[in-house]
SEBAGU-633029 format. One record per residue: residue number from 1; residue in three letters; z, y, x of N, C-alpha, C, CB in turn. Coordinates in pm, whole numbers. Glycine has a CB too. Example, Ala and Ser with C-alpha at 12.3 -4.5 7.8 and 13.67 -1.06 7.14 Angstrom:
% residues 2
1/ALA/780/-569/1319/780/-450/1230/780/-330/1320/905/-447/1131 $
2/SER/708/-225/1285/714/-106/1367/787/3/1290/572/-60/1408 $
***
This chain:
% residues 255
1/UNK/1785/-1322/5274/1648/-1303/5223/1646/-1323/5071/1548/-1402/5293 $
2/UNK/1551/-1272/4996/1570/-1256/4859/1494/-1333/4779/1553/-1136/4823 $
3/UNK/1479/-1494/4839/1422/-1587/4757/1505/-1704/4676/1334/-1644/4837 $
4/UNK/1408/-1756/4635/1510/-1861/4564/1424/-1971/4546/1580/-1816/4415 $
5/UNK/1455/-2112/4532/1386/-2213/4523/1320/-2204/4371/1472/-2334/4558 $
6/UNK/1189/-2245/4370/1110/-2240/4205/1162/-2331/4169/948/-2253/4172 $
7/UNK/1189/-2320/4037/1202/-2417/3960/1048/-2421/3871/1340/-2395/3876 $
8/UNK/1023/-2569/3853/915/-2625/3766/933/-2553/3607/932/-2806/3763 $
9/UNK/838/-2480/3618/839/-2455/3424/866/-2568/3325/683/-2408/3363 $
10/UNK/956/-2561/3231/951/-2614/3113/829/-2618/3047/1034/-2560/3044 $
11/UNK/756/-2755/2990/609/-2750/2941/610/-2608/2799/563/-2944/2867 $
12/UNK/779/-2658/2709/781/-2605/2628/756/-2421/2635/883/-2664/2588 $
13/UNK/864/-2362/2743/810/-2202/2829/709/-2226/2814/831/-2154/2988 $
14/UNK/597/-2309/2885/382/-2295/2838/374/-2266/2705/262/-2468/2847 $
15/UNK/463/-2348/2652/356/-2322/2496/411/-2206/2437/363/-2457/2358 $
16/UNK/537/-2153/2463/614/-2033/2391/466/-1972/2446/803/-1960/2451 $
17/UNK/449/-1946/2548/385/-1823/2623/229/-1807/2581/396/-1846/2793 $
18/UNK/215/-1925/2547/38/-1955/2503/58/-1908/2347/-34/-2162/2517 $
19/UNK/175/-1952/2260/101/-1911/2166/185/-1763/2118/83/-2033/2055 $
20/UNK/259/-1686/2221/295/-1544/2220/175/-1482/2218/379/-1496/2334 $
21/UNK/106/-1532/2381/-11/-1423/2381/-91/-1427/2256/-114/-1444/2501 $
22/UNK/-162/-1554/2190/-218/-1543/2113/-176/-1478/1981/-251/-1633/2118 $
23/UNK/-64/-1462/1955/-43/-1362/1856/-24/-1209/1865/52/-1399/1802 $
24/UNK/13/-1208/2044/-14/-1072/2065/-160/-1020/2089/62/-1038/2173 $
25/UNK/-222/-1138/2136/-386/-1065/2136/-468/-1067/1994/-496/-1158/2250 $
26/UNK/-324/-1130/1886/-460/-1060/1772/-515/-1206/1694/-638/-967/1889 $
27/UNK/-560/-1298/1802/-630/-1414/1772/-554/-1496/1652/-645/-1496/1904 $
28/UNK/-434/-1543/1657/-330/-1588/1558/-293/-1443/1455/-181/-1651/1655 $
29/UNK/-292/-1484/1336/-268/-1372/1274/-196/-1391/1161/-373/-1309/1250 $
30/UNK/-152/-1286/1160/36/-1331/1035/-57/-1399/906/176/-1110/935 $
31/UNK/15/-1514/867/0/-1602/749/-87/-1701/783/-47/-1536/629 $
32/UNK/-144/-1750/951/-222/-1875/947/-173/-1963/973/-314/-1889/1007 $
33/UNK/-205/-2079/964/-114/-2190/976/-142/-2277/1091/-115/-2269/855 $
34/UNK/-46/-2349/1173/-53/-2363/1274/-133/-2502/1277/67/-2343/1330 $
35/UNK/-213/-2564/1336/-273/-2723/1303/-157/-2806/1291/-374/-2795/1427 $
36/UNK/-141/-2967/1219/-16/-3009/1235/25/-3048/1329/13/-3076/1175 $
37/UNK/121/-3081/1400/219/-3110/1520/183/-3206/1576/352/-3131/1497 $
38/UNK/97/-3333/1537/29/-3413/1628/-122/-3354/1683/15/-3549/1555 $
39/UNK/-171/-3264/1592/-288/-3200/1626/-271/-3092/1740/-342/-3140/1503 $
40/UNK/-216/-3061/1735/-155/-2926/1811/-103/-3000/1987/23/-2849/1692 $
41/UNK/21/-3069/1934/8/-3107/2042/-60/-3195/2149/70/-3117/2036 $
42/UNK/-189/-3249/2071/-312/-3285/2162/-358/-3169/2201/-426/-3365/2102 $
43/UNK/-360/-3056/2155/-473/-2968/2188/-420/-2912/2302/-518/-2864/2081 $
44/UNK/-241/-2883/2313/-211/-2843/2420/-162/-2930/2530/-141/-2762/2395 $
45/UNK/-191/-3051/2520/-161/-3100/2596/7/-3150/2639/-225/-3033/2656 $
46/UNK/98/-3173/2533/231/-3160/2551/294/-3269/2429/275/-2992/2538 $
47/UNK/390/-3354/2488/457/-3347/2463/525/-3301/2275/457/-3306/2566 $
48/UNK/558/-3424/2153/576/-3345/2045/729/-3312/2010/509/-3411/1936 $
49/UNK/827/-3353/2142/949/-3321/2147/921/-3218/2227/1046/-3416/2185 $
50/UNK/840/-3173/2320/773/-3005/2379/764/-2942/2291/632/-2981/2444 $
51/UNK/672/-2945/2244/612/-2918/2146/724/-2834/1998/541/-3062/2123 $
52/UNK/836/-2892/1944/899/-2873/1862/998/-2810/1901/915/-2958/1807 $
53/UNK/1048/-2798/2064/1151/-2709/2129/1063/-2602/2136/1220/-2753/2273 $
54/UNK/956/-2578/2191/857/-2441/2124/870/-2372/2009/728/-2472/2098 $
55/UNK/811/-2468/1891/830/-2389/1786/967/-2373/1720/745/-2429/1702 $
56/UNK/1072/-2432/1765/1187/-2382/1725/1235/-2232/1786/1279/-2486/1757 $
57/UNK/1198/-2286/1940/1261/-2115/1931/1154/-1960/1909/1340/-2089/2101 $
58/UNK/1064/-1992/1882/968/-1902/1812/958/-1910/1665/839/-1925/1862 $
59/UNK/1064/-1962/1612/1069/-1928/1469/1218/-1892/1479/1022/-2054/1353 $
60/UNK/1325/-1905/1577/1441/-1854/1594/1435/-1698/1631/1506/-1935/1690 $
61/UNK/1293/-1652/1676/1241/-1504/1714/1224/-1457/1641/1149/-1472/1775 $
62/UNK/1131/-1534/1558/1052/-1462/1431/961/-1440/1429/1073/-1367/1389 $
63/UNK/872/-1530/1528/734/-1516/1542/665/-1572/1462/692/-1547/1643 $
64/UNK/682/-1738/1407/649/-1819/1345/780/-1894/1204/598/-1899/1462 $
65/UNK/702/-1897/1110/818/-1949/1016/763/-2099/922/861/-1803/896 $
66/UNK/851/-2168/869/798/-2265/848/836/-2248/730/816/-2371/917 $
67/UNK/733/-2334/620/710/-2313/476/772/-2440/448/553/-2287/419 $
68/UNK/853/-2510/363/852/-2660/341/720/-2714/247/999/-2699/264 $
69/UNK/702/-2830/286/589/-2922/250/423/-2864/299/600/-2940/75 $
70/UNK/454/-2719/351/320/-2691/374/277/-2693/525/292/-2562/314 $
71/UNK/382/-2648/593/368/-2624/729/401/-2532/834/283/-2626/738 $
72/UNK/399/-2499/964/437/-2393/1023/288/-2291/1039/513/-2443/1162 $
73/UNK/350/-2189/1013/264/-2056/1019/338/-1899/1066/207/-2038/860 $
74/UNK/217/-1795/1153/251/-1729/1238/352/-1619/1106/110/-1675/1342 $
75/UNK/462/-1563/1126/531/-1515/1058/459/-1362/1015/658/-1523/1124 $
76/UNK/461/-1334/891/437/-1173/886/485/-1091/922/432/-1122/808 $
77/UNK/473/-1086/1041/566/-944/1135/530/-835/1050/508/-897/1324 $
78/UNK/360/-816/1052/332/-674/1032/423/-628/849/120/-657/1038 $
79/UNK/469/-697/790/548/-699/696/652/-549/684/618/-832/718 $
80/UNK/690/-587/818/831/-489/841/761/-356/928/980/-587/955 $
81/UNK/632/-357/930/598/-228/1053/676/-124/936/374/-179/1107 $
82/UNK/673/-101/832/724/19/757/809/-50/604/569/132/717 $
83/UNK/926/24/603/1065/13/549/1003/9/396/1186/151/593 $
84/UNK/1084/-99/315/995/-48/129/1023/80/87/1054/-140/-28 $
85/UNK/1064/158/142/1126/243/84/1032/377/118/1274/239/128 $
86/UNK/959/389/278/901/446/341/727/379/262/961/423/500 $
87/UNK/704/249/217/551/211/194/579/302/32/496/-8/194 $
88/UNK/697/280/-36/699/337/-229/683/489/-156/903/303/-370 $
89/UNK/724/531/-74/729/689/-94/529/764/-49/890/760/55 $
90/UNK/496/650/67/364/697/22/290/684/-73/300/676/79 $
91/UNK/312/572/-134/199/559/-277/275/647/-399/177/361/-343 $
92/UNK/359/731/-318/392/782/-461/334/935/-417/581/768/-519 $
93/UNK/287/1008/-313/257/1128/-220/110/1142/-210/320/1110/-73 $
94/UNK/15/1205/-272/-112/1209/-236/-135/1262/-87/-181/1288/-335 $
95/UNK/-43/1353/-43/-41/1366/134/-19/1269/212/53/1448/190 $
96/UNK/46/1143/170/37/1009/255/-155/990/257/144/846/152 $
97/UNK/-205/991/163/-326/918/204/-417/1066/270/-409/820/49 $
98/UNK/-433/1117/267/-535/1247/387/-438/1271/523/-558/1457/294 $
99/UNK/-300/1236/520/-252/1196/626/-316/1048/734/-125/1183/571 $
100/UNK/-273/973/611/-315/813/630/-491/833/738/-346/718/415 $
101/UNK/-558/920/637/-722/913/688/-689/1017/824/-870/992/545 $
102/UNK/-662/1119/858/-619/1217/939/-600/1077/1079/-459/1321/864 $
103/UNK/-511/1039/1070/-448/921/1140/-555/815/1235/-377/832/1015 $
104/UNK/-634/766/1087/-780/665/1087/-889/733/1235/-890/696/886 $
105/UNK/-870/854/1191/-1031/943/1267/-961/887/1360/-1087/1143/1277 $
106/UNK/-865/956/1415/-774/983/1580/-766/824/1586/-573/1088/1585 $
107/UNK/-755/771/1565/-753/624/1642/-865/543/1620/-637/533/1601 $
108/UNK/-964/541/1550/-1026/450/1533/-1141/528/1585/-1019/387/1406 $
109/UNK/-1181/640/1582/-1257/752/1661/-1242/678/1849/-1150/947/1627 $
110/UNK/-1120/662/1874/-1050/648/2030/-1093/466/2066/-824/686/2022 $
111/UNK/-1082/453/1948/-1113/241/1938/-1266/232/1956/-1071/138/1734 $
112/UNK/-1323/286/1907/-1498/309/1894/-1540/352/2011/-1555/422/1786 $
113/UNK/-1481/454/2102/-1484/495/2222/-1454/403/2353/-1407/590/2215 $
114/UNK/-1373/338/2340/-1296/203/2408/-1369/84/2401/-1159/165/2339 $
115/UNK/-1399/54/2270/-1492/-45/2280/-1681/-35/2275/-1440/-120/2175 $
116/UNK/-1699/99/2284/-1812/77/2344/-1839/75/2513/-1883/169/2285 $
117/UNK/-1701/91/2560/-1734/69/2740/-1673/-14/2778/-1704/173/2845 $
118/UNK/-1569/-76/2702/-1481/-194/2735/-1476/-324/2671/-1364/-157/2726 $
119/UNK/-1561/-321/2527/-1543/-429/2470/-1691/-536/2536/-1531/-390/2299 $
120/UNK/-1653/-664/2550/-1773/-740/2591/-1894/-747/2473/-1722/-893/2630 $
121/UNK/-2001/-812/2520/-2101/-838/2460/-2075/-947/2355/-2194/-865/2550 $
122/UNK/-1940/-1011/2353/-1891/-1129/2253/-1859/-1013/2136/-1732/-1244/2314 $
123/UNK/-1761/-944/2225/-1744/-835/2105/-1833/-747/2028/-1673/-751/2142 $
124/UNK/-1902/-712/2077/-1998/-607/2026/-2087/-713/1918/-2101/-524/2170 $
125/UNK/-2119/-865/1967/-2195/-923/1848/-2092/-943/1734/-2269/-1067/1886 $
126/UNK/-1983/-971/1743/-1885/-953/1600/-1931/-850/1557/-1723/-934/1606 $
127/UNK/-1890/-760/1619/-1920/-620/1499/-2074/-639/1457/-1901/-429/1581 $
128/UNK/-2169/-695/1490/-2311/-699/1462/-2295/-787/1349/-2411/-751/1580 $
129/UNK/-2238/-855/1358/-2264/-1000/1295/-2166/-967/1129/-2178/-1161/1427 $
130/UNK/-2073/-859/1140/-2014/-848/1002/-2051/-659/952/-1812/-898/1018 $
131/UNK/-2129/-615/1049/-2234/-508/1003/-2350/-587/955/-2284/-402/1124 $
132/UNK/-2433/-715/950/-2559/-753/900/-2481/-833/788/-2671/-837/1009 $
133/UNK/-2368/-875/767/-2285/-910/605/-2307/-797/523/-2103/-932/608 $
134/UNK/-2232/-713/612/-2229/-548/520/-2417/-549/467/-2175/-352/677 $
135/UNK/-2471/-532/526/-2644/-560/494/-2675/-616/360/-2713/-675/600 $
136/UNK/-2614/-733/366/-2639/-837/274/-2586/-837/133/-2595/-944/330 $
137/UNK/-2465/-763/171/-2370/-774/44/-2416/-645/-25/-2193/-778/77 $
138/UNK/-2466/-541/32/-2511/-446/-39/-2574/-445/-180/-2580/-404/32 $
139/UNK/-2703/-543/-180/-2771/-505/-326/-2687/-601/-419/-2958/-539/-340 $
140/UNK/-2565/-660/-389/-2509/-727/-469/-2407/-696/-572/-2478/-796/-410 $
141/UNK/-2386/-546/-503/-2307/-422/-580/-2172/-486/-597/-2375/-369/-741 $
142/UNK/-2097/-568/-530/-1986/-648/-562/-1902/-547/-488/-1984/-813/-515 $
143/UNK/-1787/-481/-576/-1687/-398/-475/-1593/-424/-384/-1621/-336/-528 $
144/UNK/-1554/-558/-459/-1433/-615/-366/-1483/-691/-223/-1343/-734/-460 $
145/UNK/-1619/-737/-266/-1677/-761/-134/-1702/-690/-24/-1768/-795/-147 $
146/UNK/-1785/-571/-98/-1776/-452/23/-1657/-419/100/-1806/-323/-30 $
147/UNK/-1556/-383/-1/-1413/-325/35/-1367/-469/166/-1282/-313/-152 $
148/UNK/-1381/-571/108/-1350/-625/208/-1438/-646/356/-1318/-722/154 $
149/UNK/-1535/-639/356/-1597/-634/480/-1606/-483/567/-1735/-687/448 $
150/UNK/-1577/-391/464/-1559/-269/531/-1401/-277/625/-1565/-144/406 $
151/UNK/-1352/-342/576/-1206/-373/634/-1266/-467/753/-1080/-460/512 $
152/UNK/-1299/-553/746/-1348/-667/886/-1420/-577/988/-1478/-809/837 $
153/UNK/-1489/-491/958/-1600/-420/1035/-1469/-340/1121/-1733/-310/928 $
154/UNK/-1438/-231/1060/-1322/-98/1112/-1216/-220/1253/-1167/-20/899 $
155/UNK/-1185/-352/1176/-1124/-427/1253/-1183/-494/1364/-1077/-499/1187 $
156/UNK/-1289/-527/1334/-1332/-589/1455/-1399/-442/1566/-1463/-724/1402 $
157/UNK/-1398/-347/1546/-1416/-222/1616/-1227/-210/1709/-1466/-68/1466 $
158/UNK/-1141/-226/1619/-1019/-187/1687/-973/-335/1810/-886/-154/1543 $
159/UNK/-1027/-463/1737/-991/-570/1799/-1111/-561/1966/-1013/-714/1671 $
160/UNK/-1220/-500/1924/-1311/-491/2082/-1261/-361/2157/-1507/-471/2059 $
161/UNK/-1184/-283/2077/-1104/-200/2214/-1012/-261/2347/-996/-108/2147 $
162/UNK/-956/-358/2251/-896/-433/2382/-779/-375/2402/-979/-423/2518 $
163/UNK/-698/-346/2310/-541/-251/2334/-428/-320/2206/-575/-29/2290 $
164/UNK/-374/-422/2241/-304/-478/2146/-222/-404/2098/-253/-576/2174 $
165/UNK/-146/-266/2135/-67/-233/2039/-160/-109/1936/79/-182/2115 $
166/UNK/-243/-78/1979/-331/6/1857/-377/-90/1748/-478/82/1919 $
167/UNK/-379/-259/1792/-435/-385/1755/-335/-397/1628/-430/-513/1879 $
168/UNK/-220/-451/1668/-153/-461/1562/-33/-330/1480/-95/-580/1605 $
169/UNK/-57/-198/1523/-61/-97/1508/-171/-66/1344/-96/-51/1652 $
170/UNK/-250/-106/1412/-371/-62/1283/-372/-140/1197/-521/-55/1311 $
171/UNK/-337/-290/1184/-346/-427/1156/-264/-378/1023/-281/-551/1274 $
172/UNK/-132/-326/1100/-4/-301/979/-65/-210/865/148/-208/1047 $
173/UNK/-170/-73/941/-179/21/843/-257/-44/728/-241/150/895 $
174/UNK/-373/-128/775/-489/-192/682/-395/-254/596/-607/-305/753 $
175/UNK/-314/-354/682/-224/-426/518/-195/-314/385/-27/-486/568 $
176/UNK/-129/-190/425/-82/-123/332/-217/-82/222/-4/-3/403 $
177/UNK/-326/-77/336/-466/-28/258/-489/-138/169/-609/-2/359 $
178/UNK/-479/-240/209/-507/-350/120/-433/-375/5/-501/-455/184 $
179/UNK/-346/-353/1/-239/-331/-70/-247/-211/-201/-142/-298/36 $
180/UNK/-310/-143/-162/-368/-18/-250/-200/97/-213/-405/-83/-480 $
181/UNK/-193/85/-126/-55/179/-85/-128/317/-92/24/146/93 $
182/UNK/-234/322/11/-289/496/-13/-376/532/-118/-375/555/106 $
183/UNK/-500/416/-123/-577/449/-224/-676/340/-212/-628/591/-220 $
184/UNK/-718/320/-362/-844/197/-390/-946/236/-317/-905/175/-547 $
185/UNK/-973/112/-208/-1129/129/-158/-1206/98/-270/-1180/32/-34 $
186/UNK/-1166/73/-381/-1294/17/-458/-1349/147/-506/-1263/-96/-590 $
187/UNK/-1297/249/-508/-1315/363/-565/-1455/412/-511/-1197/454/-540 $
188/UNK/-1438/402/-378/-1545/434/-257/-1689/359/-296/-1482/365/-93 $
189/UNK/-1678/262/-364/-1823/232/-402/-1849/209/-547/-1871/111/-330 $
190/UNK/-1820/286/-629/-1861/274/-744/-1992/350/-792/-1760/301/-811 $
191/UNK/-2000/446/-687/-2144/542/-705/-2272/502/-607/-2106/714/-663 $
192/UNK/-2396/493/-644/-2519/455/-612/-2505/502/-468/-2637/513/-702 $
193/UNK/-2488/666/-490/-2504/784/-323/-2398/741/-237/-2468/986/-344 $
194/UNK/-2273/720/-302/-2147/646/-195/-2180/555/-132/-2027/587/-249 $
195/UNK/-2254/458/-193/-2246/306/-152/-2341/308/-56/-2276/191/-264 $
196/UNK/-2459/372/-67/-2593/382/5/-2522/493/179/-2743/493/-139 $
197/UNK/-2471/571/134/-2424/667/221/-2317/569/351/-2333/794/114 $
198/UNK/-2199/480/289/-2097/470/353/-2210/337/453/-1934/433/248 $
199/UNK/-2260/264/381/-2342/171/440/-2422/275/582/-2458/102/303 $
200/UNK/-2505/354/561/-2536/436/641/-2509/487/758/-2536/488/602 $
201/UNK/-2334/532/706/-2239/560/801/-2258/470/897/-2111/561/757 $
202/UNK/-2181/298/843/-2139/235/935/-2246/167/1024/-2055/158/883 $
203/UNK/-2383/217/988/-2461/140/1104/-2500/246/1219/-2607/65/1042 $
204/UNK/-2441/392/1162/-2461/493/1242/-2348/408/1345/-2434/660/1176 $
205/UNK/-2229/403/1343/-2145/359/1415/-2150/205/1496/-2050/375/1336 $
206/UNK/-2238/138/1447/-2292/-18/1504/-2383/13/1581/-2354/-128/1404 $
207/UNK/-2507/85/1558/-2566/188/1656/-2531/193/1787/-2542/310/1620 $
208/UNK/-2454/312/1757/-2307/371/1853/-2290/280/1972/-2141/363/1759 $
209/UNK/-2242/149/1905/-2152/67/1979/-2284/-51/2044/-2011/-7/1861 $
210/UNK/-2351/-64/1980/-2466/-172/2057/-2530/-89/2169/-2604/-231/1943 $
211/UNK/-2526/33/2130/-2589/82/2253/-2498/152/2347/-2698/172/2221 $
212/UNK/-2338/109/2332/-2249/125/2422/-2248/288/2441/-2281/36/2548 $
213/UNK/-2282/357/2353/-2230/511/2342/-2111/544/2277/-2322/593/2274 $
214/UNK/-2003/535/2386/-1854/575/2351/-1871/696/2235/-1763/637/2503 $
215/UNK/-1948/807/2311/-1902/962/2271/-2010/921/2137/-1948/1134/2407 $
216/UNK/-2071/894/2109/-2171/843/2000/-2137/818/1866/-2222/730/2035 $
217/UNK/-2019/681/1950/-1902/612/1874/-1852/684/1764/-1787/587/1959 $
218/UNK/-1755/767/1861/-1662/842/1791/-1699/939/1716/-1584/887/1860 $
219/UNK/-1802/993/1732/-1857/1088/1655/-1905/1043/1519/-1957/1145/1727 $
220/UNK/-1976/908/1523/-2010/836/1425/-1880/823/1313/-2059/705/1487 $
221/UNK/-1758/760/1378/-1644/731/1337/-1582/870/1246/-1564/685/1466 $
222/UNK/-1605/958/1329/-1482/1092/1268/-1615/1106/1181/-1404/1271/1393 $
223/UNK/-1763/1128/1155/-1832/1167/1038/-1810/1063/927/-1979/1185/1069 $
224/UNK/-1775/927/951/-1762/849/864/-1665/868/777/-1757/752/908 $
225/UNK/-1563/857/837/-1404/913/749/-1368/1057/728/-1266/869/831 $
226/UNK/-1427/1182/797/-1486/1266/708/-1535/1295/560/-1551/1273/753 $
227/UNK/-1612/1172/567/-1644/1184/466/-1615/1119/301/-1726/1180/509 $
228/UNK/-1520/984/338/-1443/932/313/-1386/1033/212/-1385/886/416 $
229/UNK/-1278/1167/304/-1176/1232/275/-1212/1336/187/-1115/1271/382 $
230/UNK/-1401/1399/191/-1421/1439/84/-1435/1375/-47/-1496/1489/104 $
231/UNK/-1492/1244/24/-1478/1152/-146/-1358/1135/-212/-1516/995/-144 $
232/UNK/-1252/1098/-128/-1106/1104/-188/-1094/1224/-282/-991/1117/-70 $
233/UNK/-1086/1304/-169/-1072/1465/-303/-1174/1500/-371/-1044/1624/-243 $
234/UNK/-1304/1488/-367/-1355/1457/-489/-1316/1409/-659/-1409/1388/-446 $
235/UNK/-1246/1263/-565/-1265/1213/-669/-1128/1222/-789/-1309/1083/-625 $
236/UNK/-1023/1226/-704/-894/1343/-749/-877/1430/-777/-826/1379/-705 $
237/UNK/-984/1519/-781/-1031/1650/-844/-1072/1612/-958/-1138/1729/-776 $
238/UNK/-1161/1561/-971/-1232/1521/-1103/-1160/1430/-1240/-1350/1437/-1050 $
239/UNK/-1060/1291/-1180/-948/1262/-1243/-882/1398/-1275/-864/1168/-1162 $
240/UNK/-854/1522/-1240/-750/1603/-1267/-828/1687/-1403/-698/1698/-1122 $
241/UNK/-950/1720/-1354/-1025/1756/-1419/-1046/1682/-1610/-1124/1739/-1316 $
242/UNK/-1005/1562/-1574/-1045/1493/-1671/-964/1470/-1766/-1088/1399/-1637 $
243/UNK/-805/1487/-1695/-700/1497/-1803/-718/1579/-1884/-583/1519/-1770 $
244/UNK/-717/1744/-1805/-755/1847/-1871/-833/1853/-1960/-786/1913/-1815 $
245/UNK/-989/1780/-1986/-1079/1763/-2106/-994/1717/-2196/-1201/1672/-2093 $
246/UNK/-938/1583/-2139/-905/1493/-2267/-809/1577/-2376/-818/1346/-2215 $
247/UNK/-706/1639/-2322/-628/1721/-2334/-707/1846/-2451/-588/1760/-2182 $
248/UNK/-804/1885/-2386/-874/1976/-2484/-918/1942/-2616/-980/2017/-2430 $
249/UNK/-947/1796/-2589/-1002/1734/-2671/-887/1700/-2795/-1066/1622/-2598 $
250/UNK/-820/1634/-2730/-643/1602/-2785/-622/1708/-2914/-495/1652/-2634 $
251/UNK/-649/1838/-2819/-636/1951/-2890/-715/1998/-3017/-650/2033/-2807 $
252/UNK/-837/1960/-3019/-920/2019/-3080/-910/1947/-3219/-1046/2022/-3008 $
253/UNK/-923/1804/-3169/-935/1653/-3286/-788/1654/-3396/-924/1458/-3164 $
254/UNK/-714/1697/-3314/-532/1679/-3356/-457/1792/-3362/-441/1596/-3249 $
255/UNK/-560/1903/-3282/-428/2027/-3320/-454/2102/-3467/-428/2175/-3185 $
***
């Protein structure tokens, strides 16, 4: 017969496994730091010689890495989703970024769809709760603020789909966005009609999702970054445009 006597789990196996999932569901996220080792291991209940056979071999994985004098924290996986060589060649390619957005619709279009029939009512108030920031931060005209909550919003839409590898899939691409790999979000709100418009967008899409209209969703989603992609080329048109003046100008003053 094809059994075998159980053996009792190792407490330490619990905690590998507790704090795997939590970095695979998203909740732990590359660069936080773990509480310290007497804190921690009250919380889980274990053992701080448990406890330290855990985080050894989850920093022998590469899940978690330890800083000296500061502490242990979840490792930057999403670091390596793409080669330096592969992140320099898009920021050097204006087809990386209308690719990049091309990419955005099709999944985050599919995330918006997902989480308006699958994400809970916990979820759906996140996205409420950093769509009424977006609200707030508006007449404050601060770009980096926007830029950054427009990033929390798009995320907490992919995190209420409920699909960890689109989760940290997308997670990786935003780093690069953040990063200014494809292109400055700040760019996106420097004009009165942009700023008023993209705001617009995204409550078309909060909308969407409070009232649990998948197909709503997505539609909201692909008009949003739509439009995005005309602003991009817009606004790369007009930089091109502008050499050319200066150039004329160059010409006129100096030739």
């Amino acid at each position: 017969m094809p059994f075998r006597p159980v053996q009792p789990e190792k407490l330490s196996a619990a905690v590998i496994r507790q704090i795997e999932q939590l970095v695979l569901r998203g909740i732990l996220r590359p660069g936080e730091r773990l509480p310290p080792e007497r804190d921690l291991a009250e919380r889980l209940g274990v053992s701080r010689p448990s406890l330290r056979d855990a985080i050894g071999h989850l920093q022998d994985i590469g899940l978690l890495s330890a800083r000296p004098g500061a502490g242990i924290f979840v490792a930057d996986v999403l670091g390596s989703a793409f080669a330096p060589a592969l992140t320099q060649l898009f920021a050097r390619h204006d087809e990386a970024v209308f690719d990049y957005l091309s990419f955005r619709r099709d999944m985050e279009g599919l995330a918006a769809d997902r989480a308006a029939r699958l994400g809970s009512d916990t979820d759906l108030a996140v996205v409420q709760a950093v769509f009424e920031k977006m609200e707030g931060a508006h007449p404050k005209r601060n770009a980096d603020e926007e830029a950054q909550l427009d990033a929390q919003f798009h995320m907490a839409i992919i995190e209420a789909s409920h699909n960890v590898i689109m989760l940290h899939m997308m997670r990786s691409m935003y780093q690069l966005l953040r990063e200014g790999v494809f292109y400055n979000r700040q760019v996106m709100f420097k004009q009165r009609t942009t700023r008023q418009a993209l705001l617009d967008q995204h409550r078309a899409i909060n909308d969407a999702l409070q009232a649990r209209d998948g197909q709503a969703a997505r539609s909201a989603v692909h008009t949003h970054l739509d439009y995005v992609e005309r602003a991009m080329r817009d606004h790369q048109k007009a930089e091109r445009n502008e050499d050319v003046a200066r150039q004329r100008l160059d010409h006129e003053t100096n030739g």
